[in-house]
DRENDO-1510 file (C-alpha; in Angstrom, 1 decimal, always signed):
<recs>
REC; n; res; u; v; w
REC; 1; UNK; +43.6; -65.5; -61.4 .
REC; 2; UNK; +44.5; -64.3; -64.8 .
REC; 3; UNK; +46.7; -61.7; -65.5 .
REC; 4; UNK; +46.2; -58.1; -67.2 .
REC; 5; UNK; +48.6; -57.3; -70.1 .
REC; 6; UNK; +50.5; -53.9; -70.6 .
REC; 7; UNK; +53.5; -52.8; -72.4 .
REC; 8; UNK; +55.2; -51.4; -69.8 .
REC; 9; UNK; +54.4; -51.7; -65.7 .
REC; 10; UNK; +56.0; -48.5; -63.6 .
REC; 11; UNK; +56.7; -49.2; -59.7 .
REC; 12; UNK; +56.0; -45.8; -58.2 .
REC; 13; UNK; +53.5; -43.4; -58.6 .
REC; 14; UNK; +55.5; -40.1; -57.3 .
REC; 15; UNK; +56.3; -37.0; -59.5 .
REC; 16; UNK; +59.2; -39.4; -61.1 .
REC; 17; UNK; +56.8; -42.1; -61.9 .
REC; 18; UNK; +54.5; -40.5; -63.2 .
REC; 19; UNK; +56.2; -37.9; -65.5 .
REC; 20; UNK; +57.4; -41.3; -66.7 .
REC; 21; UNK; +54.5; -43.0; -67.3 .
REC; 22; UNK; +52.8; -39.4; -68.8 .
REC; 23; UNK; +56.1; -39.8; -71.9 .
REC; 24; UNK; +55.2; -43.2; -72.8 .
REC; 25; UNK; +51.3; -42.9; -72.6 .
REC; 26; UNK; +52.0; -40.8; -75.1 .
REC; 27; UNK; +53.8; -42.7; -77.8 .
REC; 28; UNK; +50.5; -45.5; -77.8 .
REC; 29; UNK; +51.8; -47.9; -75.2 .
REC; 30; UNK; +49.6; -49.2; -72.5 .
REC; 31; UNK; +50.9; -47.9; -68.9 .
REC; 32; UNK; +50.3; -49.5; -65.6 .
REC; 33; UNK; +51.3; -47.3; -62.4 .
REC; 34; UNK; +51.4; -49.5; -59.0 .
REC; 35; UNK; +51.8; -47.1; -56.4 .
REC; 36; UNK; +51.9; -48.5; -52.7 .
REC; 37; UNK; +50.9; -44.7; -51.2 .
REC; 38; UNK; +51.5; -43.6; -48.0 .
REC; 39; UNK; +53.6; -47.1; -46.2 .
REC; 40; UNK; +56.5; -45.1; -47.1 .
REC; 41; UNK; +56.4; -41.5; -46.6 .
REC; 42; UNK; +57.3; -40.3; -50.3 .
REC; 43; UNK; +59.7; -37.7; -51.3 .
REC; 44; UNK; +57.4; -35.3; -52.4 .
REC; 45; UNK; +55.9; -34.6; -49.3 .
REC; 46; UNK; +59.6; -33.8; -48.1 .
REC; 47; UNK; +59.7; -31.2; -51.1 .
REC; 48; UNK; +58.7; -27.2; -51.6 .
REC; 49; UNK; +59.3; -27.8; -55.4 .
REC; 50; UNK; +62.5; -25.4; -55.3 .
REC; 51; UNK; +63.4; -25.5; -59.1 .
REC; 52; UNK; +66.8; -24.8; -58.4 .
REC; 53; UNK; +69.2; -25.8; -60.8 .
REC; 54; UNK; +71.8; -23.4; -59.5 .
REC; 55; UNK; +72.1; -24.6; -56.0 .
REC; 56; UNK; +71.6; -28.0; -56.2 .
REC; 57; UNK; +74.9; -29.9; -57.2 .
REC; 58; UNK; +76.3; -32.7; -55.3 .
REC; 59; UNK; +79.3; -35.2; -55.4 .
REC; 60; UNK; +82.6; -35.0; -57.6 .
REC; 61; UNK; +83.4; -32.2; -59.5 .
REC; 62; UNK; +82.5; -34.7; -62.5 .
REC; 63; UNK; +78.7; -35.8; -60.9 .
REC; 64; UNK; +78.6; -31.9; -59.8 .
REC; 65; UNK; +79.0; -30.8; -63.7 .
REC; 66; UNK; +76.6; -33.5; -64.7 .
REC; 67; UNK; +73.8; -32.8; -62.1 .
REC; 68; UNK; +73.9; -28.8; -63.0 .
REC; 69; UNK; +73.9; -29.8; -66.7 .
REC; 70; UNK; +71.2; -31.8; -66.6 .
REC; 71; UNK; +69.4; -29.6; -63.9 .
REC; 72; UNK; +69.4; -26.4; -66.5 .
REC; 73; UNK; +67.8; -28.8; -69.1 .
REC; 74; UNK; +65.3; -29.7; -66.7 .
REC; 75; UNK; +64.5; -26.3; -65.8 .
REC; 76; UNK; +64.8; -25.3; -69.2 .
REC; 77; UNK; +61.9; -28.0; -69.9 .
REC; 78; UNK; +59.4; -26.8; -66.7 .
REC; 79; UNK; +57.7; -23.9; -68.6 .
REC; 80; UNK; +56.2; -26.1; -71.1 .
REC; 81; UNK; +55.9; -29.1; -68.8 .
REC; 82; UNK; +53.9; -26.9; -66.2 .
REC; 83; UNK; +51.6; -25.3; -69.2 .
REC; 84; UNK; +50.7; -28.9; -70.9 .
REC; 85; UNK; +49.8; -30.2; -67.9 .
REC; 86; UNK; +47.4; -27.3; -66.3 .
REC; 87; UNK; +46.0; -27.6; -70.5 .
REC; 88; UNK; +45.5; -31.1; -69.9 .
REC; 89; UNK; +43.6; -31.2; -66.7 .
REC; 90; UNK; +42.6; -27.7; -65.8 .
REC; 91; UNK; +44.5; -27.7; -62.8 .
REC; 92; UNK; +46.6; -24.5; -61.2 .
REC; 93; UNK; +50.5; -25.6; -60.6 .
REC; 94; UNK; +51.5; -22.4; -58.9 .
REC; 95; UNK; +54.6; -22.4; -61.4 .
REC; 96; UNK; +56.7; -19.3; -60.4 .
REC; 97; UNK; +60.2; -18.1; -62.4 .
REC; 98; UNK; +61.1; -15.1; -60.5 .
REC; 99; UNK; +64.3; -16.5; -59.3 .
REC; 100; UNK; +66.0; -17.6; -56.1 .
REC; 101; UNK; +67.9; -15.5; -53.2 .
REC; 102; UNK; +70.5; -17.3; -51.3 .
REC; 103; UNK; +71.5; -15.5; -48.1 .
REC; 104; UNK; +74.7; -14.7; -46.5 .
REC; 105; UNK; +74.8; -12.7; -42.8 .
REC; 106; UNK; +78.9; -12.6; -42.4 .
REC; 107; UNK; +81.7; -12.6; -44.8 .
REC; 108; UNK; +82.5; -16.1; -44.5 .
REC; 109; UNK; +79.4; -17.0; -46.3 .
REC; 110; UNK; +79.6; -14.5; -48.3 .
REC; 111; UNK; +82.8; -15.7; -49.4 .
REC; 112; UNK; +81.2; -19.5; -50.4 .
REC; 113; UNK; +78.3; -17.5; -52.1 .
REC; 114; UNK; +80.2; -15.8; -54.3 .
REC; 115; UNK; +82.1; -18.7; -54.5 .
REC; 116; UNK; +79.0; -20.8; -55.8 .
REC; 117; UNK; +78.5; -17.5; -58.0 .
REC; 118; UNK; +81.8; -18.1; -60.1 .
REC; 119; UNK; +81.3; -22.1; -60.1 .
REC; 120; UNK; +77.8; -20.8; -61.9 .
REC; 121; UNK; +79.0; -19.3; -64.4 .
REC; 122; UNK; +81.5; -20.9; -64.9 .
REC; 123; UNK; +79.0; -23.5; -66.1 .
REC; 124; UNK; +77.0; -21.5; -67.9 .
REC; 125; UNK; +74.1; -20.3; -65.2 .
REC; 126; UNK; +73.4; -17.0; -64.2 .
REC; 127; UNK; +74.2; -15.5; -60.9 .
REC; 128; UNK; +74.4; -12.1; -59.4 .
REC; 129; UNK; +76.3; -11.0; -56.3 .
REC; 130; UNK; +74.0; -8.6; -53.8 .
REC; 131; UNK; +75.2; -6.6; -51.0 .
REC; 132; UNK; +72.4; -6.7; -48.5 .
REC; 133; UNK; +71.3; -3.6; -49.2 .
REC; 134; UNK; +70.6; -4.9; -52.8 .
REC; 135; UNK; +68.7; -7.7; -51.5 .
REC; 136; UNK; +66.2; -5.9; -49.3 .
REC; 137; UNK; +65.3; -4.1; -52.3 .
REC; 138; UNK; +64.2; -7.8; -53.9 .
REC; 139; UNK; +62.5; -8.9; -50.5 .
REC; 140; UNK; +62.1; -6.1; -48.2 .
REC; 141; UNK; +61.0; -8.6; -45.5 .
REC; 142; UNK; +65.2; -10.0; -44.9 .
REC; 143; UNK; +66.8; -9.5; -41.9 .
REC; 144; UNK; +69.1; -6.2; -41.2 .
REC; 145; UNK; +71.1; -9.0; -40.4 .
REC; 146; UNK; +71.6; -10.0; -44.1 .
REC; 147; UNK; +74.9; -9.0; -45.5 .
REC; 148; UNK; +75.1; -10.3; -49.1 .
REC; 149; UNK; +73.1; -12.6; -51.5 .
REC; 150; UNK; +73.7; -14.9; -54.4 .
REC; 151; UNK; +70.7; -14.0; -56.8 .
REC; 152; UNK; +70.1; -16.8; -59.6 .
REC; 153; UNK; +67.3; -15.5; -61.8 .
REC; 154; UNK; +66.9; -18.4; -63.8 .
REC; 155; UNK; +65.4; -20.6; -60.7 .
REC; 156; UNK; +62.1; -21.2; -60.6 .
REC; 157; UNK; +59.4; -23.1; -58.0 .
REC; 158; UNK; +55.9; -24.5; -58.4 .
REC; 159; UNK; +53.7; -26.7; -55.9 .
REC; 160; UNK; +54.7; -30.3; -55.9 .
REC; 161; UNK; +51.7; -31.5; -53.9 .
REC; 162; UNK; +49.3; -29.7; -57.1 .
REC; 163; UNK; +52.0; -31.1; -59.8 .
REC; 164; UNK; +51.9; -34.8; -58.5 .
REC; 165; UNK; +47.7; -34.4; -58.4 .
REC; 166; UNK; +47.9; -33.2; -62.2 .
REC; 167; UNK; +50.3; -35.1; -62.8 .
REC; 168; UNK; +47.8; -38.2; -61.7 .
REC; 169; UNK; +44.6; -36.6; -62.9 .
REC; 170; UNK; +46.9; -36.3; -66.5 .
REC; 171; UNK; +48.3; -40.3; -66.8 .
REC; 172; UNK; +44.3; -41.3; -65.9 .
REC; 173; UNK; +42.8; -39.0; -69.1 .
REC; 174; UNK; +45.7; -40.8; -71.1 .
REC; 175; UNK; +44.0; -44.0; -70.6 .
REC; 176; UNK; +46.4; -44.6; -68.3 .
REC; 177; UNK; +45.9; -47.5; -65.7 .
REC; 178; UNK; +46.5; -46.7; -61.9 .
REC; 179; UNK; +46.8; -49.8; -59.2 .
REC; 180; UNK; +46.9; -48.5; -55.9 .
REC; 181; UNK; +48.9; -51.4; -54.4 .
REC; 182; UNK; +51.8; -52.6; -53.1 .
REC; 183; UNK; +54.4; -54.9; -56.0 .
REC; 184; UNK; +55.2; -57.9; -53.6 .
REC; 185; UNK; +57.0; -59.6; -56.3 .
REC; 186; UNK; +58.1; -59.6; -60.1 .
REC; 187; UNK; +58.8; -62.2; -61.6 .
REC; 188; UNK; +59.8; -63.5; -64.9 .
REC; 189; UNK; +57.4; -64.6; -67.8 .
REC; 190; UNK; +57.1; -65.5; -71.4 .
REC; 191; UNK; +56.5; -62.1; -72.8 .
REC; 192; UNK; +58.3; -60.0; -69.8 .
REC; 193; UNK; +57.6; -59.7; -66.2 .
REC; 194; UNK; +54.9; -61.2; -63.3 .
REC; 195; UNK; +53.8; -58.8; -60.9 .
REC; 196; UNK; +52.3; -60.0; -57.5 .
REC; 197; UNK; +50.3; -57.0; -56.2 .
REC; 198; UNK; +49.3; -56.9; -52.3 .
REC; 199; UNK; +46.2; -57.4; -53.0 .
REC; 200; UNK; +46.1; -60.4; -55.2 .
REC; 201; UNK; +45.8; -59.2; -58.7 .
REC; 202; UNK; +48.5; -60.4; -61.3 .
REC; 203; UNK; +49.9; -57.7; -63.8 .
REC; 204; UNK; +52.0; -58.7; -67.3 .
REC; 205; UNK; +54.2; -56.5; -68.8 .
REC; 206; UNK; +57.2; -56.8; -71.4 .
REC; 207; UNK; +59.0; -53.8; -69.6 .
REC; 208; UNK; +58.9; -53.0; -66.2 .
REC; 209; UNK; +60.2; -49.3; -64.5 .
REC; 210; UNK; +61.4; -48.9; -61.1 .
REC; 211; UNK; +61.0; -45.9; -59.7 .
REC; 212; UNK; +59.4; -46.4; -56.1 .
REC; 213; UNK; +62.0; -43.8; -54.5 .
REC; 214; UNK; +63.2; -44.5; -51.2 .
REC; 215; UNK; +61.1; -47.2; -50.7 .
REC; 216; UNK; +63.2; -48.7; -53.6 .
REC; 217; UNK; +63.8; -52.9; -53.0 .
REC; 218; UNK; +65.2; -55.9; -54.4 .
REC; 219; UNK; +62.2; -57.0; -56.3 .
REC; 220; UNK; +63.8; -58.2; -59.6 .
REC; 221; UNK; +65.7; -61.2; -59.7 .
REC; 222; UNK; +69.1; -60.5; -61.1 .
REC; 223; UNK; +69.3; -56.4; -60.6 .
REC; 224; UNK; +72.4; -55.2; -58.6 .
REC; 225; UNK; +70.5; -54.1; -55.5 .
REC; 226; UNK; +70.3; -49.7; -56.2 .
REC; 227; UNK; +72.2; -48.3; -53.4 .
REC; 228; UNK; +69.5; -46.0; -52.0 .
REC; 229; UNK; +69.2; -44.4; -48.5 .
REC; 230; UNK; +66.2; -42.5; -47.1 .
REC; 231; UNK; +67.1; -39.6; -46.0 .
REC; 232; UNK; +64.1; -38.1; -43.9 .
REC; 233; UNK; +62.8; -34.3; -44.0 .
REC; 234; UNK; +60.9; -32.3; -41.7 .
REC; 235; UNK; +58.8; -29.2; -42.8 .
REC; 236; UNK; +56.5; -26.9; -42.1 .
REC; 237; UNK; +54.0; -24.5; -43.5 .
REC; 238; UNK; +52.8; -21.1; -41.9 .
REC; 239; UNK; +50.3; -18.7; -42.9 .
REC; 240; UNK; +52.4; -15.2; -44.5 .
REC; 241; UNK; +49.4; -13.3; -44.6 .
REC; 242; UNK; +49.5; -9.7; -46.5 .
REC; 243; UNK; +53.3; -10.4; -46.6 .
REC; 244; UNK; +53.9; -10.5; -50.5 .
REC; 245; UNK; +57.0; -12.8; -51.4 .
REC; 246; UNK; +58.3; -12.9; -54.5 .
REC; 247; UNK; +61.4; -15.4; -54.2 .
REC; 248; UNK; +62.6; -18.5; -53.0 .
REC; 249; UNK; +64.5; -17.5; -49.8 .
REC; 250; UNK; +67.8; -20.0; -49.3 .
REC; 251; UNK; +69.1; -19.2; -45.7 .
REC; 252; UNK; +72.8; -19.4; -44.2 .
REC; 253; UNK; +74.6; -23.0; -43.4 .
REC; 254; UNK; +74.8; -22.3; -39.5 .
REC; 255; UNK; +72.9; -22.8; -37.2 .
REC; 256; UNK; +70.7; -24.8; -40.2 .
REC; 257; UNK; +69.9; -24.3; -43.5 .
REC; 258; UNK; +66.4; -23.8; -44.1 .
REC; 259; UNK; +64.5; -22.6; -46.8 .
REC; 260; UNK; +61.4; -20.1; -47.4 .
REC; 261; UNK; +59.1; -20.8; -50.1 .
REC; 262; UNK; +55.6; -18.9; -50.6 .
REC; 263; UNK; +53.1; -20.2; -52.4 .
REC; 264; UNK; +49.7; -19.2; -52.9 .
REC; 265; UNK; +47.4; -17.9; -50.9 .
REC; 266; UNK; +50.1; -16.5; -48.3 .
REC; 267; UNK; +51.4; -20.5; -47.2 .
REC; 268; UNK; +55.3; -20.6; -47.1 .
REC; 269; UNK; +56.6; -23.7; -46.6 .
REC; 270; UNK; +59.8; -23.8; -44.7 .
REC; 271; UNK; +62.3; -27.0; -44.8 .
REC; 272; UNK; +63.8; -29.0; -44.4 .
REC; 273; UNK; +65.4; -31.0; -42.4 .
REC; 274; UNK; +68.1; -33.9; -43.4 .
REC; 275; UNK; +68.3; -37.0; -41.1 .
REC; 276; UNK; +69.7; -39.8; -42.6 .
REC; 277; UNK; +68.3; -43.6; -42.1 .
REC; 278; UNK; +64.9; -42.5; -40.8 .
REC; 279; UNK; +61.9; -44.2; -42.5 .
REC; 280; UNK; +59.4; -43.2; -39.8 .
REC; 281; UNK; +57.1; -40.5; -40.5 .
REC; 282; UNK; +57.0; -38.7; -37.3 .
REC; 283; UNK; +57.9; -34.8; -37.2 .
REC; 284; UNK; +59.7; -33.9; -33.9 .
REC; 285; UNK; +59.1; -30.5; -32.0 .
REC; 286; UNK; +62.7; -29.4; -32.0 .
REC; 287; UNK; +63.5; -30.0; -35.5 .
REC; 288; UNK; +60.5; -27.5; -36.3 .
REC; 289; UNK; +61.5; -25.3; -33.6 .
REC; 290; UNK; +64.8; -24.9; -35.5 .
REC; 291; UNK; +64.0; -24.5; -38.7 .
REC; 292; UNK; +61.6; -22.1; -37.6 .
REC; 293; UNK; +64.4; -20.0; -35.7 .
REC; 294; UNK; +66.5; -20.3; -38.2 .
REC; 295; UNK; +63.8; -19.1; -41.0 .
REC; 296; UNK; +63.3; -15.8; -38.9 .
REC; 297; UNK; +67.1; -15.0; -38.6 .
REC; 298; UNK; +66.6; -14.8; -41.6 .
REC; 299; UNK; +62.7; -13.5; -41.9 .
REC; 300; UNK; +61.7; -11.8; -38.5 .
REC; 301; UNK; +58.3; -12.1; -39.2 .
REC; 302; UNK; +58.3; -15.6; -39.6 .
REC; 303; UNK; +58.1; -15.7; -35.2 .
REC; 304; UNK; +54.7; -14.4; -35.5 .
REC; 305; UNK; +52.9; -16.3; -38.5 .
REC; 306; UNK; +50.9; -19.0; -37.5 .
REC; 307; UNK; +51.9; -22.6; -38.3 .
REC; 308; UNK; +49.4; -24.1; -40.7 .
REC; 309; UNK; +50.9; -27.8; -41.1 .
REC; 310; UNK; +54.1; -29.7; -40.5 .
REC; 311; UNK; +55.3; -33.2; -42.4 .
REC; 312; UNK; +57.4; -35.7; -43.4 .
REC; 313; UNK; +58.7; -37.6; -46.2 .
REC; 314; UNK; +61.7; -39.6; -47.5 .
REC; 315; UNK; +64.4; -38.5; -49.9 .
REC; 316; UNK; +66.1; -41.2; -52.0 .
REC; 317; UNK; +69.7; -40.9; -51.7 .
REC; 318; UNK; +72.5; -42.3; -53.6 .
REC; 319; UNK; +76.1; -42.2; -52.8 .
REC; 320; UNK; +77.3; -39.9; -55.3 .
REC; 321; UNK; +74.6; -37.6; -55.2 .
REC; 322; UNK; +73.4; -38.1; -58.7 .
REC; 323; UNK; +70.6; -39.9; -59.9 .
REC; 324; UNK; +69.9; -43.6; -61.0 .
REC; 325; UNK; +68.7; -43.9; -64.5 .
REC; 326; UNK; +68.5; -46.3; -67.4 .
REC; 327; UNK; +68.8; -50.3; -67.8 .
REC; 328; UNK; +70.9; -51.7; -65.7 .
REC; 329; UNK; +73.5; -53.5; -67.9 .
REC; 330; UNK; +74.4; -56.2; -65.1 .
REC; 331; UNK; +70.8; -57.1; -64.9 .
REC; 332; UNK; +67.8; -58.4; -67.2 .
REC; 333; UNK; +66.5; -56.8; -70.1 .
REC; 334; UNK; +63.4; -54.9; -70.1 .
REC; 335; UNK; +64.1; -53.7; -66.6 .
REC; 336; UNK; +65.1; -49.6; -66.3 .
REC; 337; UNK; +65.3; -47.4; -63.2 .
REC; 338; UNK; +64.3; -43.9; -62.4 .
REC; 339; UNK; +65.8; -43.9; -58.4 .
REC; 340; UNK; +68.3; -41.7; -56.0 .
REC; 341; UNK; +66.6; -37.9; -57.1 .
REC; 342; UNK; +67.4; -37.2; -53.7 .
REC; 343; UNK; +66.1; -33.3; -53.2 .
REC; 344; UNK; +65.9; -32.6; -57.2 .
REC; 345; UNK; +62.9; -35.2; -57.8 .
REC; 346; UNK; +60.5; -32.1; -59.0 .
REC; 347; UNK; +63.7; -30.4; -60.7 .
REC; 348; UNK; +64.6; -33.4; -63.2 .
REC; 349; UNK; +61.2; -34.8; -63.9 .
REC; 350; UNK; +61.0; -33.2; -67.5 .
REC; 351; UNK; +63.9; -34.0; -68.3 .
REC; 352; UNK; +64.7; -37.7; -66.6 .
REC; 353; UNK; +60.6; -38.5; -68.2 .
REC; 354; UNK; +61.7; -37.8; -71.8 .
REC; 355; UNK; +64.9; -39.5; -71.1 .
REC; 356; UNK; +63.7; -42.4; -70.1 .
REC; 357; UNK; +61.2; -42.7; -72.1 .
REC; 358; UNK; +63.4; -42.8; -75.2 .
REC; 359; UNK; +65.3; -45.0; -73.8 .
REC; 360; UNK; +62.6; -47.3; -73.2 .
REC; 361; UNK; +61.2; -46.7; -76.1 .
REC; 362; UNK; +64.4; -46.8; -78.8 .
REC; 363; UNK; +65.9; -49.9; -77.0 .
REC; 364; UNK; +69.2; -50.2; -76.0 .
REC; 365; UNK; +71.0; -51.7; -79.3 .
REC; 366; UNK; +74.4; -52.3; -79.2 .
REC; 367; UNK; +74.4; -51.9; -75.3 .
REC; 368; UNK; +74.7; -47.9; -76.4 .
REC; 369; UNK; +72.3; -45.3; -74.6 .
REC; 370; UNK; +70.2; -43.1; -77.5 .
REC; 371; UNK; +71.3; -40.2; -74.6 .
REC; 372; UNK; +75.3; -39.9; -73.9 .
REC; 373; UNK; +74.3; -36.9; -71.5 .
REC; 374; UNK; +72.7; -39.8; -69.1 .
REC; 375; UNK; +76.0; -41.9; -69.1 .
REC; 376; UNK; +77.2; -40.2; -65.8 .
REC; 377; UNK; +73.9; -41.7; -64.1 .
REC; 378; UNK; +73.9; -45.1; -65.2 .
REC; 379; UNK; +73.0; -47.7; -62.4 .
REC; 380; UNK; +76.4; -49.9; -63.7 .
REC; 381; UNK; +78.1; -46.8; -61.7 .
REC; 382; UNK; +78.3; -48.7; -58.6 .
REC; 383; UNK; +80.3; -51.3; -57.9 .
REC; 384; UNK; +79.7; -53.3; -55.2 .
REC; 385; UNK; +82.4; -54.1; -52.2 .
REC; 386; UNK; +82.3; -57.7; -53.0 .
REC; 387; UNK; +83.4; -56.7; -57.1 .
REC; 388; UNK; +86.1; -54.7; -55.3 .
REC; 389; UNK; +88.0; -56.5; -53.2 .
REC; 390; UNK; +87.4; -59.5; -56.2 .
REC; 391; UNK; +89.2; -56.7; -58.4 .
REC; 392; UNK; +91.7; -56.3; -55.8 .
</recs>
């Protein structure tokens, strides 16, 4: 069976993917997305497309600066990204700025909150302390319970289930090429790579992407194995109603921390749980009993709003919390990763897509990045145990 030719061959066709694929398409290079579906429950359907730059840091105080800072350029980027793509396809993204409320009910978490608050600022955001009082006036739905609130007016949400579907319908009107297979194996050849689909066909490319999230594999002969671990999440969605929400809702760390986030029509998803090494995609009663409870500590109405849906879906992780970008200097050439979003996949997609892309684009001359900001999320990052105790 011959092969088809493309520049550039992407392994995943989530929101990371394909925000990929959508920067190249556009610089007159031929695009082939494999996307294996639903065998592994992807992240997106783990996600309630929390734009939230201000909460979600992770790792070292180092990776903590360098997620935030490249978090606010992301954000920065959605209100452009969101408008170009509902131009391009016609499609409705549900793209909301009005902020996010994180929740405190005693002064212990009040404390972290303002905590976070100072952190913040300290890097530039914008954050405003509430007294619960305060807060009722931004949702008069919260608990009496509610003592104080960390108010970050910059956040923003939109629907990732509607941006993955433009996000699809957008790469396909870009003459884009969508395989919906399974890559079984890649393989070298004299102008790039061999890919082995599941279902027989044979692709060429002279680059190839990996970003198949946490379904992520050691595909490519050569590349350090990307330490990624699925981390599984539970959700729900129930029916709101007349009850008009204007913010993202982030509730207190005990008994869980769930989240409320309304989206059109009166759904508000809440989520999600965090269960590490789960690749199933089963939802389990008392994990949605839970974050229901804890959602209506918060929200009391939330006992009494009918469930719509619940779900499931897999979170790549990576040690350090950060992202997994560029070439991979220990490996081949022509091989670059987009892995380990973790819960910021929908966050970071305009900003890790036209990253990439220059990268991919530009080369890599001189083993130098065009992008120094990316440096802290290089895949050479990780050092295996074996290189360690060799170094030791």
């Amino acid at each position: 069976m011959s092969a088809t030719n493309f520049d550039i061959a992407i392994i995943g066709g989530g929101v990371i993917g394909l925000s990929v694929a959508r920067a190249l398409t556009g610089h007159q290079r031929s695009v082939a997305v494999i996307d294996a579906g639903h065998e592994t429950p992807p992240a997106t359907d783990a996600a309630a497309g929390m734009l939230a730059a201000s909460f979600e840091t992770a790792g070292d105080a180092v990776m903590a600066d360098a997620l935030y800072a490249l978090g606010a350029q992301s954000l920065a980027a959605w209100p452009d990204f969101a408008a170009m793509l509902e131009d391009e396809t016609g499609l409705a993204l549900d793209y909301r700025d009005d902020g996010i409320l994180a929740v405190a009910f005693e002064d212990g978490q009040a404390t972290a909150l303002k905590h976070s608050g100072d952190q913040l600022r300290a890097r530039g955001g914008r954050a405003s302390f509430l007294n619960g009082d305060e807060a009722r006036q931004q949702e008069p739905a919260l608990s009496d319970r509610v003592a104080a609130a960390l108010y970050a007016p910059g956040d923003a949400q939109v629907d990732p289930r509607k941006v993955l579907i433009a996000l699809r319908a957008a790469f396909c009107k870009n003459a884009g090429t969508l395989f919906g297979q399974r890559v079984e194996q890649v393989g070298c050849s004299t102008t790039g790579y061999r890919l082995a689909l599941s279902n027989g066909e044979r692709l060429e490319a002279k680059s190839v992407v990996l970003a198949s999230g946490a379904a992520a594999t050691q595909l490519i002969a050569g590349l350090p194995p990307p330490p990624i671990t699925p981390v599984k999440g539970e959700a729900l969605a129930v029916d709101s109603a007349e009850n008009k929400f204007r913010h993202v809702i982030r509730c207190p760390a005990q008994p869980a921390l769930p989240y409320l986030c309304p989206k059109a029509g009166g759904r508000m998803i809440i989520g999600a749980t965090e269960i590490a090494g789960r690749r199933d995609a089963g939802v389990d009663d008392a994990s949605i009993r839970k974050l229901r409870a804890g959602a209506a500590d918060v929200v009391p109405a939330v006992r009494d709003w009918p469930e719509i849906e619940r779900w499931s879906g897999l979170r790549p992780a990576t040690p350090d919390g950060g992202p997994i970008l560029g070439r991979d200097r220990r490996g081949p050439e022509g091989v670059f990763l987009a892995l380990g979003h973790y819960r910021n996949g929908i966050l970071l997609a305009p900003a890790c897509a036209t990253a990439l892309a220059r990268e991919i684009l530009g080369g890599d001359a001189a083993g130098q990045s065009p992008l120094t900001h990316l440096q802290p999320f290089r895949p050479e990052r990780f050092v295996s145990s074996t290189a360690e105790d060799e170094d030791g």
